[in-house]
N, C-alpha and C positions, 0 to 999 in steps of 0.2 A: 702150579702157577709160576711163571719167571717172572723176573724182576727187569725192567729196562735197567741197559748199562747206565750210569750216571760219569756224567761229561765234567770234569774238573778243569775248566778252562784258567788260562794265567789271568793274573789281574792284570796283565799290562794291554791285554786285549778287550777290556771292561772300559771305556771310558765314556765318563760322566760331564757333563756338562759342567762349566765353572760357574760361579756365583757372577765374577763380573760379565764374562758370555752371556749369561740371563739376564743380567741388567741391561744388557747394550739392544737384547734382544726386545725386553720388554717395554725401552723407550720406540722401538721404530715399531714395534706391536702395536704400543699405545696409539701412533699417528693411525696407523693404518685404518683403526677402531673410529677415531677423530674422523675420518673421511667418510667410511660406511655410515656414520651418523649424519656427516651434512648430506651426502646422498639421500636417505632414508627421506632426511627434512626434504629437500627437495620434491620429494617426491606424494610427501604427504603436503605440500603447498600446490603442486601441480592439482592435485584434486580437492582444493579448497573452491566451495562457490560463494563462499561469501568475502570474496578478498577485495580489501579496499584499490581503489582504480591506481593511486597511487603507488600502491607496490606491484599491479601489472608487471612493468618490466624489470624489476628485480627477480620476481618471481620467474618469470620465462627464461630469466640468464642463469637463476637456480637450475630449473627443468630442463636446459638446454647443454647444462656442463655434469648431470649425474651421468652417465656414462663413462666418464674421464675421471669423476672421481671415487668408481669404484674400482675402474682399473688402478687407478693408483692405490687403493687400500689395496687391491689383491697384490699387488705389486712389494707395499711394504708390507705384507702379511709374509709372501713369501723370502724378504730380505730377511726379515726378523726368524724365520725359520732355521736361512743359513747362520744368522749370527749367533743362532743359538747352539747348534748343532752341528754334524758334519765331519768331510775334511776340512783340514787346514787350509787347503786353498781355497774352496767354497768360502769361507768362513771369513778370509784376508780381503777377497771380492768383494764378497758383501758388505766388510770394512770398508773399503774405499770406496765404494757406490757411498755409502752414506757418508762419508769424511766430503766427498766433492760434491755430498747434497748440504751439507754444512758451511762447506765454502762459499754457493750458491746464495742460501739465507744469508749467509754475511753479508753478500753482495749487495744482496737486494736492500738488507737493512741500512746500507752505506748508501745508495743510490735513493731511498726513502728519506735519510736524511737529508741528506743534498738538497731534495725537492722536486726530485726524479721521480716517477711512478714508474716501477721495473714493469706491472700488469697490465696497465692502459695506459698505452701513451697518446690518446686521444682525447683523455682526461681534462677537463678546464679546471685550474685553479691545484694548490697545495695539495701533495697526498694527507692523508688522516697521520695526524703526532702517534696514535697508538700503534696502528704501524707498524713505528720503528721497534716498538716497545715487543710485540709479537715476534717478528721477524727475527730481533737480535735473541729472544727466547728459544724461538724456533732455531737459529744456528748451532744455541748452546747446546740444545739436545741431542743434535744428530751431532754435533763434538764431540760431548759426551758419549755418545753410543760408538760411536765409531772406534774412540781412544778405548774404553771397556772393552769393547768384544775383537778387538784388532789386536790387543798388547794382550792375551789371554797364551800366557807360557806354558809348554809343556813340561811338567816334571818327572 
């Protein structure tokens, strides 16, 4: 019987994913999870027959935008991959897609306050106060993830 050679590779060739690399990873992971679930709803409201008449057209703008928002889960499923993993410029990419999706929510949470509605601007009357409140949540996080998995030094 022989024995397979056994391969002693350098540890400098071994590299592990960082803790805050995971963190940054696992906030735009989390959105991504956040969207396959309003999709999912969507889709189990499209085949509701007992839906009050009233939420008709909520319902059909649900049914009508799942597509868009699966590709955006697939979308940050595969950001959250790079920021987890990878090369370094993979990884700096996917940093800044989500740093300038960060900026984006800021925006929008600045133009909500205002009294803007960044989503419909066909809209009658004040955007929703809460909002503001989601949106400037929403920038934090992709700040968040972005600064985590972007600033991830090698030693």
């Amino acid at each position: 019987m022989t024995a397979l050679p056994i391969r002693s590779e350098p540890a400098d060739l071994i590299r592990e994913p960082s803790l805050r690399g995971l963190l940054g990873a696992g906030i735009v992971g989390a959105f991504g999870v956040i969207l396959f679930s309003v999709a999912f709803a969507g889709h189990v409201v499209r085949s509701m027959s007992s839906l009050p008449a009233t939420s008709a057209g909520d319902a059909q703008t649900l049914s009508a935008a799942m597509p868009w928002l699966v590709l955006a889960g697939v979308v940050h499923l595969m950001v959250a991959a790079a920021l987890a993993g990878g090369r370094d410029s993979i990884r700096i990419a996917a940093a800044a897609l989500t740093g300038i999706t960060a900026v984006a929510a800021a925006a929008a949470a600045a133009m909500t306050a205002a009294g803007i509605d960044p989503f419909a601007s066909s809209a009658v009357g004040h955007p929703a106060a809460s909002g503001v409140g989601i949106l400037a949540v929403t920038a934090l996080l992709y700040g968040a993830a972005a600064l985590l998995a972007g600033s991830v030094s090698e030693d």
